[in-house]
C-alpha positions in Angstrom: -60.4 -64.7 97.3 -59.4 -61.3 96.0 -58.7 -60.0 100.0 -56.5 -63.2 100.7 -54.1 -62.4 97.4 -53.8 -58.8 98.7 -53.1 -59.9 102.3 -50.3 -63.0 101.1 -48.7 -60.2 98.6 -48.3 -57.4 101.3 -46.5 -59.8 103.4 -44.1 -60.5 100.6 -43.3 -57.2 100.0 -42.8 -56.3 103.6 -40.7 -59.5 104.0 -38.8 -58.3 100.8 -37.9 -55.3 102.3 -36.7 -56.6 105.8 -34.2 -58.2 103.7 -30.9 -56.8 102.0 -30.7 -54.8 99.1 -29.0 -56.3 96.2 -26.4 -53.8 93.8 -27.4 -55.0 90.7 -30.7 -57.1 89.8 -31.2 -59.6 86.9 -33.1 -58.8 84.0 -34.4 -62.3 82.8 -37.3 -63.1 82.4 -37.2 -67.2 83.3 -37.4 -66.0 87.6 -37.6 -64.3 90.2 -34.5 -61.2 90.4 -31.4 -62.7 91.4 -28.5 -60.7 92.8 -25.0 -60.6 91.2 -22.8 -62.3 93.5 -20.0 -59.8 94.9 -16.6 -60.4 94.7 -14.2 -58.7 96.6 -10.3 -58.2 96.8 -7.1 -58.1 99.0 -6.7 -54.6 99.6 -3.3 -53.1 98.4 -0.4 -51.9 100.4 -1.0 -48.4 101.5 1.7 -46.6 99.1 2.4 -42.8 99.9 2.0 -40.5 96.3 5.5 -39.3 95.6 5.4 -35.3 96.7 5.3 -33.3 93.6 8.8 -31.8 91.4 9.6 -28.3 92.6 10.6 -26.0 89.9 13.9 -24.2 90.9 13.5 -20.5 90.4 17.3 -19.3 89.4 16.0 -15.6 90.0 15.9 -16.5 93.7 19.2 -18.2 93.8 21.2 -14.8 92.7 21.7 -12.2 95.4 23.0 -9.1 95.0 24.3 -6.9 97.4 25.7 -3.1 98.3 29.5 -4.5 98.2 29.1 -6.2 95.4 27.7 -3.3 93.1 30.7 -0.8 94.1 33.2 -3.0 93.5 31.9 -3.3 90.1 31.4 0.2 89.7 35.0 0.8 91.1 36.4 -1.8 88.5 34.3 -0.4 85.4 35.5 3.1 86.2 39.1 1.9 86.5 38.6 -0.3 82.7 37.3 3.0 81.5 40.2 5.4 82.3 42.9 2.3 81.6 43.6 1.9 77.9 44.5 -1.8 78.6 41.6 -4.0 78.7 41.5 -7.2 80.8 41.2 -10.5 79.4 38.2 -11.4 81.3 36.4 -7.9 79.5 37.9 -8.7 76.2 35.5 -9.1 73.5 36.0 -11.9 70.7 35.3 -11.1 67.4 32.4 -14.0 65.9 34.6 -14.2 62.5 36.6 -17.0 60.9 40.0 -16.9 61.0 41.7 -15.4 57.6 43.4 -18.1 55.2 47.1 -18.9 56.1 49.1 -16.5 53.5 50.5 -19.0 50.6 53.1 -17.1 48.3 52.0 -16.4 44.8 53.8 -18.8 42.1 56.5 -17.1 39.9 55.6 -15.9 36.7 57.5 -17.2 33.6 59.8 -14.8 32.2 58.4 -12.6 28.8 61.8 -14.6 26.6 60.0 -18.1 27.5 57.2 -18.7 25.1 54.0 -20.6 26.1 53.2 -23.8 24.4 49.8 -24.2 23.3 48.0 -27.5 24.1 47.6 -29.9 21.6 43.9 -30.0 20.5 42.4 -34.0 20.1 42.8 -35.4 16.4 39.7 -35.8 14.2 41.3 -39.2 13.7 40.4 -40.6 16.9 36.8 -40.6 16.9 36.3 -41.1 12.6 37.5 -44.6 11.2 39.7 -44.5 8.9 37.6 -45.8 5.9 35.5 -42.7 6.5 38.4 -40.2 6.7 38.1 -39.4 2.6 34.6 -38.6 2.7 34.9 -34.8 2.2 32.9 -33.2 4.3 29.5 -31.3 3.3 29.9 -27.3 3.2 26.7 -25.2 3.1 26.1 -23.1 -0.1 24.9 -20.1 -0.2 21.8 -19.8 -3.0 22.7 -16.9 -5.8 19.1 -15.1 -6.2 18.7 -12.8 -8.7 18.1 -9.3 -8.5 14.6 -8.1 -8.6 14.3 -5.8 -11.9 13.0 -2.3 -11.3 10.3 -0.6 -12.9 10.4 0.5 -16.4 8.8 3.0 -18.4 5.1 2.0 -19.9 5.8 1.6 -23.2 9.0 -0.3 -22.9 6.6 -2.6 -20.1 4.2 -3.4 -23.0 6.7 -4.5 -25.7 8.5 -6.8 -23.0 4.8 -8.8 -21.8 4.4 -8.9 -25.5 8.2 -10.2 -26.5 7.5 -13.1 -23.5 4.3 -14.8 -25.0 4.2 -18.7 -24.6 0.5 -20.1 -24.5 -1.1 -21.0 -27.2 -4.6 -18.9 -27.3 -4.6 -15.1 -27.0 -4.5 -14.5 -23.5 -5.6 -11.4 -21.6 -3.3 -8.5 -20.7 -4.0 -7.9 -17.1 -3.0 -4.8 -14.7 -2.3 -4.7 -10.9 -2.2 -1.0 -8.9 -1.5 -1.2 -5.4 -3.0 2.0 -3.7 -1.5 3.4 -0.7 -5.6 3.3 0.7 -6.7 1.8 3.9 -9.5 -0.5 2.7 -11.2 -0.9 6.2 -12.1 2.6 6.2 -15.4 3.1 4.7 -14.2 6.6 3.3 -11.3 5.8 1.6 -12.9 2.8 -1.2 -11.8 3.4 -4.3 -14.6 2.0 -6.9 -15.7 2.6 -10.1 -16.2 1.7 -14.3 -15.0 2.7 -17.2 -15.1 2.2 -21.0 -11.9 1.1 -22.6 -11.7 3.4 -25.9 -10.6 -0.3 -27.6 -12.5 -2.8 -25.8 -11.3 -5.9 -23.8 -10.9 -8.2 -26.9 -14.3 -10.8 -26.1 -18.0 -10.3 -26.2 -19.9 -9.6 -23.7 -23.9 -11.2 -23.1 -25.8 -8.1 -21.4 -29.2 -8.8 -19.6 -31.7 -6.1 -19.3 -34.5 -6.2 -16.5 -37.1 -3.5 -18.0 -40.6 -3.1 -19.4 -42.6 -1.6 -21.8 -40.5 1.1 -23.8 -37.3 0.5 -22.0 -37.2 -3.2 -23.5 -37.5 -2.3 -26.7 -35.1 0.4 -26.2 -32.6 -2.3 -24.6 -33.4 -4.4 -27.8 -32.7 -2.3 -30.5 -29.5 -1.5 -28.4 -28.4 -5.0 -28.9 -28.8 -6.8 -25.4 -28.7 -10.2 -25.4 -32.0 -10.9 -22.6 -34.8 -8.6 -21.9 -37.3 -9.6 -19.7 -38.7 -8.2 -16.3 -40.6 -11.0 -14.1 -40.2 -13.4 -16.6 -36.6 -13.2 -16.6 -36.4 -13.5 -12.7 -38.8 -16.3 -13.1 -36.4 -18.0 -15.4 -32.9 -17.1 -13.3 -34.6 -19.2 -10.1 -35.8 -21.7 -12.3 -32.4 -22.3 -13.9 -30.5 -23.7 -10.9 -27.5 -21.4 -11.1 -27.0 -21.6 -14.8 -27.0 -18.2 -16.1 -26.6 -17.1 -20.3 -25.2 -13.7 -19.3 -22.3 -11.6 -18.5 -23.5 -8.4 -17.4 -26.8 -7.1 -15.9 -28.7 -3.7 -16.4 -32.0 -2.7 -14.7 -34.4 0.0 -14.1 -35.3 1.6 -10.8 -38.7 0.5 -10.8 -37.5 -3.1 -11.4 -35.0 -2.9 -8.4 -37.5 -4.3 -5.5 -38.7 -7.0 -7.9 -34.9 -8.1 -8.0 -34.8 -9.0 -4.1 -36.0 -12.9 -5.6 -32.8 -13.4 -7.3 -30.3 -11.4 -5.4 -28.8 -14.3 -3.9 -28.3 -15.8 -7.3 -26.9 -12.4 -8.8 -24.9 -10.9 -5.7 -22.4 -13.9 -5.1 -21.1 -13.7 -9.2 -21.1 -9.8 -9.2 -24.2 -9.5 -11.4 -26.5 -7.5 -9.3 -26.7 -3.8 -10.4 -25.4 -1.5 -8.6 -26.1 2.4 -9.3 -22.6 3.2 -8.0 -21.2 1.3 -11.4 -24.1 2.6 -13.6 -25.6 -0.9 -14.1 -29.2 1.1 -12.6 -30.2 3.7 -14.7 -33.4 4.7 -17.1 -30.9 5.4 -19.9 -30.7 1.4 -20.6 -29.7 1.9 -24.4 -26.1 4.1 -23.6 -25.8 1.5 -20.5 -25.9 -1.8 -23.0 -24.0 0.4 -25.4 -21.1 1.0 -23.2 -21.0 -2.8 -21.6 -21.1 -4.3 -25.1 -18.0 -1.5 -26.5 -16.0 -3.0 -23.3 -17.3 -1.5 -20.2 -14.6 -2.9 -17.2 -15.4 -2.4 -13.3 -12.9 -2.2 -10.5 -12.5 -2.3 -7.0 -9.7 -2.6 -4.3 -9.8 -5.8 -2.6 -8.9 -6.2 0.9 -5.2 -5.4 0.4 -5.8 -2.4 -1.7 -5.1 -3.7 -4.9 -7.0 -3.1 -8.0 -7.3 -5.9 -10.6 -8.8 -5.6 -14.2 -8.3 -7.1 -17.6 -7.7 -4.1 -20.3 -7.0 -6.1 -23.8 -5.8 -9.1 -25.3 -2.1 -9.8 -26.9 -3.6 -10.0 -30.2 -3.9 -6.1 -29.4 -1.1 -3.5 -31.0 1.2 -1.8 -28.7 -0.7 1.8 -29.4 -3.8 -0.1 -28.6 -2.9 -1.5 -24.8 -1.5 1.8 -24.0 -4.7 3.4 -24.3 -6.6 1.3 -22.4 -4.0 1.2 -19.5 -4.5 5.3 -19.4 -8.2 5.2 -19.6 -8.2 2.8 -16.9 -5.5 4.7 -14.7 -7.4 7.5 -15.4 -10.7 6.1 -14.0 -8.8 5.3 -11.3 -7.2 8.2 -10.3 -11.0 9.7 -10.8 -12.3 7.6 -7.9 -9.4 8.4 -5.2 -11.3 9.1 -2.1 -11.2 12.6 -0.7 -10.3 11.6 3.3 -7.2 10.1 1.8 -4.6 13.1 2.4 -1.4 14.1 2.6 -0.4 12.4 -0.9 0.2 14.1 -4.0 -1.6 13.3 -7.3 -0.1 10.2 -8.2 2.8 8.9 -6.1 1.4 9.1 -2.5 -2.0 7.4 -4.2 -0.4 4.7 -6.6 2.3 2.9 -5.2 2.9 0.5 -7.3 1.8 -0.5 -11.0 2.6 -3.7 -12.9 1.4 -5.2 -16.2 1.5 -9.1 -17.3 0.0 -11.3 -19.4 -2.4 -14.5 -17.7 0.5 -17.0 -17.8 3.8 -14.5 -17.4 4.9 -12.9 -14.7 4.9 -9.1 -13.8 6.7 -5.9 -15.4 6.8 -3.3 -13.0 5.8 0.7 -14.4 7.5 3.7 -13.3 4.8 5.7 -11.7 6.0 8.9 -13.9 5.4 7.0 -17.5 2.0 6.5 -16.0 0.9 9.7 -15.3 2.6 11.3 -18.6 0.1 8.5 -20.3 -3.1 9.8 -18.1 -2.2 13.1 -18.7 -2.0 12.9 -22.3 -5.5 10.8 -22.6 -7.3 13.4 -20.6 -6.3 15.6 -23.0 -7.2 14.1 -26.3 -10.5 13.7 -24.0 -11.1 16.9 -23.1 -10.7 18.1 -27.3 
């Protein structure tokens, strides 16, 4: 069975092959391969390309010859000696043609006057039931002339002439140095005891043990304590029964608790103001007498209270020298260039907490300093 399937597909194959081979074959699935059917056309007339454009070369076209070069040398040797010029060598000049000349208009004669034109009337763009309205002018604000400064005396009689509030107010002083507050040599800082007080009382806290408390005690401070009294300053919440502060160098590093409570209001001792010292009995002495501490803010102005209006005239002029005094004390040494009192105080001014400002002549002040240093110094 198996050698008569060989034999019967051999013969198809060779009878397959006797016959034509097909372009294209089917690719179903449903049969044997079946040809394409081919279809053919009428062939076209036989149509001859058209021959290809030929560029014309110009170059080609132009020929020159021996004749033609000497008679053009012969004519541009007779142009050159000639001084008339052909019109077929003539050169053109590539510019427009100049404006036809129009004569100028006669001027009128200097006896006939020109008439101005008549300018438009206000009355044709305002109604007339507006026209009485008078028109609003700008006026020009009279300000008064800044006094100038006076001498100190005559300053202190004038704050004293202008009192309006009802309690005693406090008689305050303003010095504007001519200092440069961002360099770190030229602060001015410092204290000082007003030989008259500043007019109020002043609660003084002591942080000291052993003998030094009773020493601040019998001095008449108001608090003594050491870690109790920083104990009681966190405990308190901010509320504080003092003015001033005074401690001893071995209570300093204890202070580092409450030095965010203190350093905000301006209570922490400082050595640089005296508020650290062993001597704590002088120290509460000289706060509760009227002990005043100054420093120049940003600006480089110095602010302090030095009395009270209830004070007499003789009285507040003390106190302003002692306090000009300290501050002429603490002028910084890198500050130059500036004589004793006018290159270093530029300014000085005296009021009252609800008046305004009397400017000081800078020479009453330092006659006043100069004559407290002396009582001082005898």
């Amino acid at each position: 069975m198996t050698t008569l399937n060989r034999f019967v597909r051999r013969a198809l194959l060779s009878q397959r092959a006797a016959l034509p081979r097909p372009l294209f074959f089917s690719t179903k699935d449903d049969g044997p391969a079946s040809t394409i059917p081919v279809v053919s056309y009428a062939p076209k007339d036989d149509v001859s390309p058209a021959p290809p454009t030929r560029r014309r070369d110009r170059r080609q076209e132009v020929v020159i010859s021996a004749d033609d070069i000497a008679a053009d040398m012969q004519t541009s040797s007779a142009i050159s000696s000639s001084s008339v010029i052909p019109a077929a060598y003539e050169v053109k000049p590539k510019v427009a043609p100049l404006p036809e000349y129009h004569a100028a208009p006669e001027e009128a004669s200097p006896t006939e006057e020109a008439k101005p034109s008549p300018l438009p009337s206000l009355r044709q763009f305002v109604p007339e039931d507006l026209m009485d309205i008078p028109i609003p002018v700008r006026i020009k604000v009279e300000t008064k002339p800044r006094p100038g400064p006076i001498p100190l005396m005559d300053a202190i009689r004038e704050v004293k002439s202008k009192r309006s509030a009802k309690f005693d107010e406090t008689v305050e002083v303003a010095i504007r140095l001519g200092v440069d507050p961002k360099r770190s040599d030229q602060l001015v800082r410092g204290a000082t005891t007003l030989p008259h007080g500043i007019g109020k009382s002043v609660r003084v806290a002591v942080f000291a043990e052993d003998e030094d408390a009773v020493e601040a005690k019998s001095s008449g401070a108001d608090v003594v304590g050491a870690e109790e009294l920083i104990d009681m300053i966190l405990k308190s919440g901010g509320k504080l029964d003092f003015d001033k502060c005074i401690a001893t160098p071995s209570m300093m590093p204890k202070l580092s608790k409450v030095a965010r409570i203190l350093g905000p209001r301006g209570l922490m001792p400082n050595p640089k103001v005296g508020t650290v010292t062993k001597n704590v009995g002088s120290a509460v002495k000289s706060l509760k007498q009227g002990r005043v501490d100054f420093r120049a803010d940003k600006t480089g102005i110095v602010h302090a209270g030095i009395g009270k209006m209830s004070f007499n005239e003789d009285a507040l002029l003390e106190n302003i020298a002692a306090f000009a005094h300290a501050v002429l004390a603490a002028k910084p040494v890198g500050l130059k260039k500036t004589s004793r009192y006018e290159g270093y105080m530029k300014t000085f001014s005296i009021c009252s907490t609800m008046g305004r400002g009397v400017r000081v002549t800078i020479s009453s002040l330092s006659q006043a300093c100069d004559n407290f240093a002396k009582m001082n110094i005898s």
